[in-house]
MIDREN-824647 format. One record per residue (C-alpha): x, y, z; residue number from 1. Coordinates in pm, 1 decimal, decimal comma. Each point is the difference from the previous one (the first is absolute). Layout:
BEGIN
<torkol px="X" py="Y" pz="Z" num="NUM"/>
...
This chain:
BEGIN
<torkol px="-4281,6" py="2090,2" pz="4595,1" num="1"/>
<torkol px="-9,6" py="208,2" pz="-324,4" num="2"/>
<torkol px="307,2" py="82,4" pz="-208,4" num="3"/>
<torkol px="-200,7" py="424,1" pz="71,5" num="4"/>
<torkol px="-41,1" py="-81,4" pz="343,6" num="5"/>
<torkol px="364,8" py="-95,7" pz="81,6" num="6"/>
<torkol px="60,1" py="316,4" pz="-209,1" num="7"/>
<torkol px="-180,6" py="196,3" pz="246,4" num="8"/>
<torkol px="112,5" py="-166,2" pz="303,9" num="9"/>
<torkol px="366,1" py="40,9" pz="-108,3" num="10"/>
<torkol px="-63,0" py="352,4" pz="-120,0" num="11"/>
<torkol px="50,0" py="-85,5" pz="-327,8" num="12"/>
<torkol px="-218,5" py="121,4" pz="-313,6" num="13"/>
<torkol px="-165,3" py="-302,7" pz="-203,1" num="14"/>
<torkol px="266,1" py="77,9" pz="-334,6" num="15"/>
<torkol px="280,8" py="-74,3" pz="252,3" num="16"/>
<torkol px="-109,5" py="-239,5" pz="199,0" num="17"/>
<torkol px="-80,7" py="-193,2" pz="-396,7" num="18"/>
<torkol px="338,9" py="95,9" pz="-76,1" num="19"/>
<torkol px="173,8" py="-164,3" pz="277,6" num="20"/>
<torkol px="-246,2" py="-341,7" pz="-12,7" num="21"/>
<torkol px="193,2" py="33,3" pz="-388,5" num="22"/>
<torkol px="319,2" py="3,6" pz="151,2" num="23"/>
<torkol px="-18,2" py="-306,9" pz="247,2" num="24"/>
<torkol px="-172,3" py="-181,5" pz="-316,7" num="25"/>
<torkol px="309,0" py="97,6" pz="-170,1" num="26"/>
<torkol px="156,8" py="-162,3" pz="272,6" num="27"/>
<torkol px="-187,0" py="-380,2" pz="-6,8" num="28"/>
<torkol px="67,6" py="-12,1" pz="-403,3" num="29"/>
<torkol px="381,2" py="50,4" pz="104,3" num="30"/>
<torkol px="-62,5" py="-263,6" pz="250,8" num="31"/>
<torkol px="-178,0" py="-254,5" pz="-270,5" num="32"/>
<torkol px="278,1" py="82,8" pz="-263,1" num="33"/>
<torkol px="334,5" py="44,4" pz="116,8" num="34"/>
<torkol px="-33,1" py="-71,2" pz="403,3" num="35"/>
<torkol px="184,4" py="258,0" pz="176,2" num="36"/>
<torkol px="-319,6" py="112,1" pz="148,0" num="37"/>
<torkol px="-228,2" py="-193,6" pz="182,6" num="38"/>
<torkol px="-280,4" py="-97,7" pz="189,4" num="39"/>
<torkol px="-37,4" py="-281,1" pz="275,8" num="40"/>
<torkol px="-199,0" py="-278,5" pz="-91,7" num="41"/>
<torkol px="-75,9" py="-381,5" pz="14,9" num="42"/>
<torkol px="40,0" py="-136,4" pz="-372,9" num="43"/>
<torkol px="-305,8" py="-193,5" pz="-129,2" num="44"/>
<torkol px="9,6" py="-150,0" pz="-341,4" num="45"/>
<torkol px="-299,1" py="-27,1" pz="-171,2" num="46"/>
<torkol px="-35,1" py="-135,9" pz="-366,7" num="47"/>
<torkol px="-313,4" py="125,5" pz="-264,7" num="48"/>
<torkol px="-176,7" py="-144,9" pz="-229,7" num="49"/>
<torkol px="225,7" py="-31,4" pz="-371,6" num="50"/>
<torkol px="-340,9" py="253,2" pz="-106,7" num="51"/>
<torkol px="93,0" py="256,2" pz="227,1" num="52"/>
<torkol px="10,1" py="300,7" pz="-152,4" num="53"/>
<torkol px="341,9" py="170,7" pz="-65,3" num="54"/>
<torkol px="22,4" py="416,8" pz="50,8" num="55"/>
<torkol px="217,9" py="54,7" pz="-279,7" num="56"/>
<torkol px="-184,5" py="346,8" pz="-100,8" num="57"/>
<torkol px="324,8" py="221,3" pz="-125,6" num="58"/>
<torkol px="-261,6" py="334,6" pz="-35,7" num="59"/>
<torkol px="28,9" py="257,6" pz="192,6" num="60"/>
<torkol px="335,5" py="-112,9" pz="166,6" num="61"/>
<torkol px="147,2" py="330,5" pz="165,3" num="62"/>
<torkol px="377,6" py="121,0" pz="-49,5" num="63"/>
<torkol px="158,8" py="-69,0" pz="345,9" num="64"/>
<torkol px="324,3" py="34,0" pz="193,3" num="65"/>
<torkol px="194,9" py="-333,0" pz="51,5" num="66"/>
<torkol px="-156,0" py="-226,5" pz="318,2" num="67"/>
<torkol px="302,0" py="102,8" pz="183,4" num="68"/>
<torkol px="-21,7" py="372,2" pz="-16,1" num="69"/>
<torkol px="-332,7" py="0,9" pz="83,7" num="70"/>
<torkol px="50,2" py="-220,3" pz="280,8" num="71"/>
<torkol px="272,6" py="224,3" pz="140,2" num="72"/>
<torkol px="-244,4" py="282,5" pz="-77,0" num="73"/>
<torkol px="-291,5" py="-173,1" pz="240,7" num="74"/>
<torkol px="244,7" py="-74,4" pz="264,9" num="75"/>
<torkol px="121,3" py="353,5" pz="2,1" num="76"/>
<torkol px="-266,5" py="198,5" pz="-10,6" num="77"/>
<torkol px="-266,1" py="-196,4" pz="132,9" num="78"/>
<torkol px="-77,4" py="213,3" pz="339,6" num="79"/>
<torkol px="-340,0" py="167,1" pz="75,7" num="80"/>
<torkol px="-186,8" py="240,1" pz="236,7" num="81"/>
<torkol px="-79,4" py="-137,0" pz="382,8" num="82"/>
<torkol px="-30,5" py="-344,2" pz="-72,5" num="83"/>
<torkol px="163,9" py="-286,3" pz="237,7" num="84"/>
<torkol px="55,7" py="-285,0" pz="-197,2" num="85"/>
<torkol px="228,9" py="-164,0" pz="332,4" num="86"/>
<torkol px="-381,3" py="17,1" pz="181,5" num="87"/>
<torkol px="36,9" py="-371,1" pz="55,0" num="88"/>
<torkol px="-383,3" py="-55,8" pz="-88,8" num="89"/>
<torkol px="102,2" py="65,1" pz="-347,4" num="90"/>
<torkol px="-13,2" py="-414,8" pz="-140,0" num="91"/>
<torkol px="158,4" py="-81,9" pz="-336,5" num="92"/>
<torkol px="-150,6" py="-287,2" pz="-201,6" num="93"/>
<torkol px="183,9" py="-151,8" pz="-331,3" num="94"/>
<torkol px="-66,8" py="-262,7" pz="-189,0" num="95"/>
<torkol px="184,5" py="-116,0" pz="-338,7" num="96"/>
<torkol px="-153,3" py="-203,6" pz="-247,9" num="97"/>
<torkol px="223,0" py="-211,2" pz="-293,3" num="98"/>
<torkol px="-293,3" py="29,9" pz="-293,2" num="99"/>
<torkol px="194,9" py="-167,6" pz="-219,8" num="100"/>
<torkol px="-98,0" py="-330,2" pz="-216,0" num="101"/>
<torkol px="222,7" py="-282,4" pz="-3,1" num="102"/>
<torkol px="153,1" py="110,2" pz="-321,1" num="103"/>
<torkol px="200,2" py="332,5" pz="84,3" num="104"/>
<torkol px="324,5" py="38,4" pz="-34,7" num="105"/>
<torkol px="49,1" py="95,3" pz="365,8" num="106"/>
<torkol px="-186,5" py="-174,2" pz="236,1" num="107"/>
<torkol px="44,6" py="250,0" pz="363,7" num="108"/>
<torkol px="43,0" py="-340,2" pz="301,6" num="109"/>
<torkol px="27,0" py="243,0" pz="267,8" num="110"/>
<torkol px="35,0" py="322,7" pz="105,1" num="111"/>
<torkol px="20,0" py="102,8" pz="426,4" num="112"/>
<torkol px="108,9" py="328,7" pz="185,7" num="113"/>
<torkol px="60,8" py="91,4" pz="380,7" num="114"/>
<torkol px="-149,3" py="168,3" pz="144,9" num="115"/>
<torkol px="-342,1" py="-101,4" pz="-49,5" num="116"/>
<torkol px="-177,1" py="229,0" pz="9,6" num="117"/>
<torkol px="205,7" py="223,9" pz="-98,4" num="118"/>
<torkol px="173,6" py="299,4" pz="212,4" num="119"/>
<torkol px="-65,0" py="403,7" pz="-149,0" num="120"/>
<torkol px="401,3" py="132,1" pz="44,2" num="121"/>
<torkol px="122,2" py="-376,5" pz="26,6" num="122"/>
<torkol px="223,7" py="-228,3" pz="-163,9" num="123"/>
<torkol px="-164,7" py="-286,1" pz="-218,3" num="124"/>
<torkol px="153,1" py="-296,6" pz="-133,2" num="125"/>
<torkol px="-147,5" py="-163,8" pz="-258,6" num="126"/>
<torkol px="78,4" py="-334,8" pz="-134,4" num="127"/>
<torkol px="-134,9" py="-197,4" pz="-333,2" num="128"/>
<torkol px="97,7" py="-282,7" pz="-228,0" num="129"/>
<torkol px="-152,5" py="-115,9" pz="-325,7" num="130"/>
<torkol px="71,6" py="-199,5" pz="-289,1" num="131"/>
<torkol px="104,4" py="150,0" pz="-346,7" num="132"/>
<torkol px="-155,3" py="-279,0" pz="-274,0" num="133"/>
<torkol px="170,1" py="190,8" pz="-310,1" num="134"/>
<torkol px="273,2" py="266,5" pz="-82,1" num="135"/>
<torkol px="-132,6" py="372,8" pz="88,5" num="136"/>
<torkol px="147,9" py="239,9" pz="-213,8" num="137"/>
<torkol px="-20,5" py="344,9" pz="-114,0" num="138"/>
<torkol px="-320,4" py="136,0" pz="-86,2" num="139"/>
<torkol px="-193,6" py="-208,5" pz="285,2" num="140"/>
<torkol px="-316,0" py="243,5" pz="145,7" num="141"/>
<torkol px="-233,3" py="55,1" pz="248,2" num="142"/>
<torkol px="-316,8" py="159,4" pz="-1,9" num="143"/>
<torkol px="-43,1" py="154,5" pz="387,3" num="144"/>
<torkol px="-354,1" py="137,2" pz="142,8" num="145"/>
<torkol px="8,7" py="142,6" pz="343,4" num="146"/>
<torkol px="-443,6" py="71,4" pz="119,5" num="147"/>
<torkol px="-67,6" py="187,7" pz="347,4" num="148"/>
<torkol px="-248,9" py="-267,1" pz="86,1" num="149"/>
<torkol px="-123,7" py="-226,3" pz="-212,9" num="150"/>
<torkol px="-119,2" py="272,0" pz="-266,7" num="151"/>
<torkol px="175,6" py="323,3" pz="-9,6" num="152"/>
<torkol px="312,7" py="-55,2" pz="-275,4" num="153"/>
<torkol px="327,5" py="196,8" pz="158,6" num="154"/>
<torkol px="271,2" py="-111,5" pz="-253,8" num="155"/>
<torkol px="-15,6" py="-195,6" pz="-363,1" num="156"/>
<torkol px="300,9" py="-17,3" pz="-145,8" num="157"/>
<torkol px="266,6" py="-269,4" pz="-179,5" num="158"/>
<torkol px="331,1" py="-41,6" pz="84,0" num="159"/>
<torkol px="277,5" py="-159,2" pz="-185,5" num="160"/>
<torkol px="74,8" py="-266,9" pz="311,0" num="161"/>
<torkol px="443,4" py="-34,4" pz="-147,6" num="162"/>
<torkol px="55,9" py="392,0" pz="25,8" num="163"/>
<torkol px="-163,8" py="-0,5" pz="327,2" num="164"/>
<torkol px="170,7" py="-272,3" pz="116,0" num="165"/>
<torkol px="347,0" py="172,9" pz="-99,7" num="166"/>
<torkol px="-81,3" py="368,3" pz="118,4" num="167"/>
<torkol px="-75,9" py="-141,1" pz="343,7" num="168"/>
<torkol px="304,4" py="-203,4" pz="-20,6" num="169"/>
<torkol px="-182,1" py="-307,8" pz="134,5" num="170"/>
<torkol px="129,3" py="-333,2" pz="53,4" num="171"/>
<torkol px="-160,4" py="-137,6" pz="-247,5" num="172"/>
<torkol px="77,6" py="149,1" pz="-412,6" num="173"/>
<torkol px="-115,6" py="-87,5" pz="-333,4" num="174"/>
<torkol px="66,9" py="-253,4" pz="-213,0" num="175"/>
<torkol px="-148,0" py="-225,7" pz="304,8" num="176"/>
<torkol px="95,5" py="-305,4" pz="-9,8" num="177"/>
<torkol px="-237,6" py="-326,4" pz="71,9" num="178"/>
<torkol px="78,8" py="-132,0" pz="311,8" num="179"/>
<torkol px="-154,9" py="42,1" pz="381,8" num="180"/>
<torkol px="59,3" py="383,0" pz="175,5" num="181"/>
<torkol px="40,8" py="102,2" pz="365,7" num="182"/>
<torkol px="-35,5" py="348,3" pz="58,8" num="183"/>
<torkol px="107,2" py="228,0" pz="341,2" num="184"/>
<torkol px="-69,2" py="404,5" pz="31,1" num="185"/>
<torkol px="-57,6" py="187,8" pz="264,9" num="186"/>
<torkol px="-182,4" py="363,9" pz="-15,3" num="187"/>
<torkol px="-87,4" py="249,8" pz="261,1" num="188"/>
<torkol px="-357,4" py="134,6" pz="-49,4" num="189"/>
<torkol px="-115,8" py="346,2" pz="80,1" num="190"/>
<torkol px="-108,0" py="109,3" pz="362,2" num="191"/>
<torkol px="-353,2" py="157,9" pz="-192,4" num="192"/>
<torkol px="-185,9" py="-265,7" pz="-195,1" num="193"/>
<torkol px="-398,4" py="111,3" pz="-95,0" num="194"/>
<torkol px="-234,5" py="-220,0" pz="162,3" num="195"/>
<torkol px="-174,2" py="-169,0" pz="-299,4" num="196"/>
<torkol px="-37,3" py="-288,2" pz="-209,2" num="197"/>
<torkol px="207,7" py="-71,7" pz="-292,6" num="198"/>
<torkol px="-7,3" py="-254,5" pz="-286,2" num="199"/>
<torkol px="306,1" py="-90,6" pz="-231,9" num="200"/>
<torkol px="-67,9" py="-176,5" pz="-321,7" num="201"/>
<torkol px="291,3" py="-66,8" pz="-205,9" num="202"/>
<torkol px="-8,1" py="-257,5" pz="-270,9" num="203"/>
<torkol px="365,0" py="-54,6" pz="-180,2" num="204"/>
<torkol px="87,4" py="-143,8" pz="-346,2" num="205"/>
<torkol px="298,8" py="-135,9" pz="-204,4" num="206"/>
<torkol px="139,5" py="199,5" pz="-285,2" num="207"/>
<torkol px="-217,6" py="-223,3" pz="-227,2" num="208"/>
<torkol px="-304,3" py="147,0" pz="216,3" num="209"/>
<torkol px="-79,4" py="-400,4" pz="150,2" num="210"/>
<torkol px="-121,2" py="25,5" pz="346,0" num="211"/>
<torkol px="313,7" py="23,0" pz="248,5" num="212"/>
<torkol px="-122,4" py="70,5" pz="328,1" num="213"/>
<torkol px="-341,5" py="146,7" pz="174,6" num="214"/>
<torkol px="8,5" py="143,1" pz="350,3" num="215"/>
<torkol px="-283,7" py="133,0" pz="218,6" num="216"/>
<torkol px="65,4" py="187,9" pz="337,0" num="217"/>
<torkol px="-242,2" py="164,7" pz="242,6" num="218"/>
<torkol px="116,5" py="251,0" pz="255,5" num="219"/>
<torkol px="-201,7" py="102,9" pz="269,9" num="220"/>
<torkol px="116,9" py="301,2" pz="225,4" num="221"/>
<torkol px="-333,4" py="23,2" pz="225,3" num="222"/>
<torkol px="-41,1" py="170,4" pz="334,7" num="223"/>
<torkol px="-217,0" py="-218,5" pz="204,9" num="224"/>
């Protein structure tokens, strides 16, 4: 199904049905970022070739809110026409993919949530540890694209990863020390989620703009 069909279904026009696909990719950068939102997923590390190209395009990067007002903003507001997203045909897949090469200054070793799949209007815990190889301080970045499918771009934007960190008050805050990380947060998603297909790419770098990090996340919210 049709980001304009689920429009029409939910009795939605196409603009807002667009606008609120934004808002939940919005919600997956926060995830990818700072991790008080989530998804539920089985981590599977997978390394690329050192000639993999790098998106590290800086043009046409949009002005943004931080990640953690426009998360709060998507799990707010995020409610639409008839639709029943408790119909309990309606199957999440995720899937989370470490890009990274062997170089990076993070290296991601797993990341898990419960429920899986996730619950629209229920608690999630989400749990991840990693490795930092090398001090993170300020002025660290990451380039985010959020596509409706595998084509249609939502978001492009950069985010300065330390003052995201701190305005979400996260465990974790810059300088970063090198060392190994476990992570626990817990987040209650909305009860409307649109049924689509979603695709986070966010590729982070040092201050010194070295590679740091390189995520990839695909969200399925499908009616079957």
């Amino acid at each position: 199904m049709d980001i304009t069909s689920e429009g029409r279904r939910s009795g939605c026009s196409g603009d807002q049905m667009m606008r609120r696909a934004a808002d939940l990719g919005h919600a997956l950068a926060v995830s990818l970022l700072i991790l008080p939102s989530s998804s539920a997923l089985q981590f599977k590390s997978k390394l690329v070739n050192d000639q993999a190209q790098r998106w590290k395009d800086q043009s046409n990067v949009l002005q943004s809110d931080s990640l953690a007002q426009l998360s709060n903003k998507f799990m707010k507001n995020l409610q639409y026409g008839n639709s029943d997203s408790r119909d309990p045909s309606a199957q999440t897949v995720l899937t989370f993919d470490d890009c990274g090469n062997p170089g990076d200054a993070v290296t991601i070793e797993s990341f898990e949530v419960e429920p899986n799949p996730p619950e629209p209007g229920q608690k999630l815990i989400i749990r991840a540890s990693g490795t930092v190889h090398q001090l993170i301080e300020d002025g660290a970045y990451a380039n985010v694209v959020v596509k409706l499918g595998s084509y249609i771009k939502l978001i492009q934007k950069r985010f300065d990863i330390c003052e995201e960190l701190s305005k979400a008050n996260a465990t974790l805050q810059c300088p970063i020390e090198p060392g190994h990380y476990d992570i626990v947060q817990e987040v209650k998603l909305p009860k409307e989620i649109p049924h689509a297909k979603y695709k986070v790419e966010a590729r982070a770098f040092t201050q010194d703009d070295d590679d740091m990090a390189c995520t990839d996340i695909v969200l399925d919210f499908l009616k079957s």
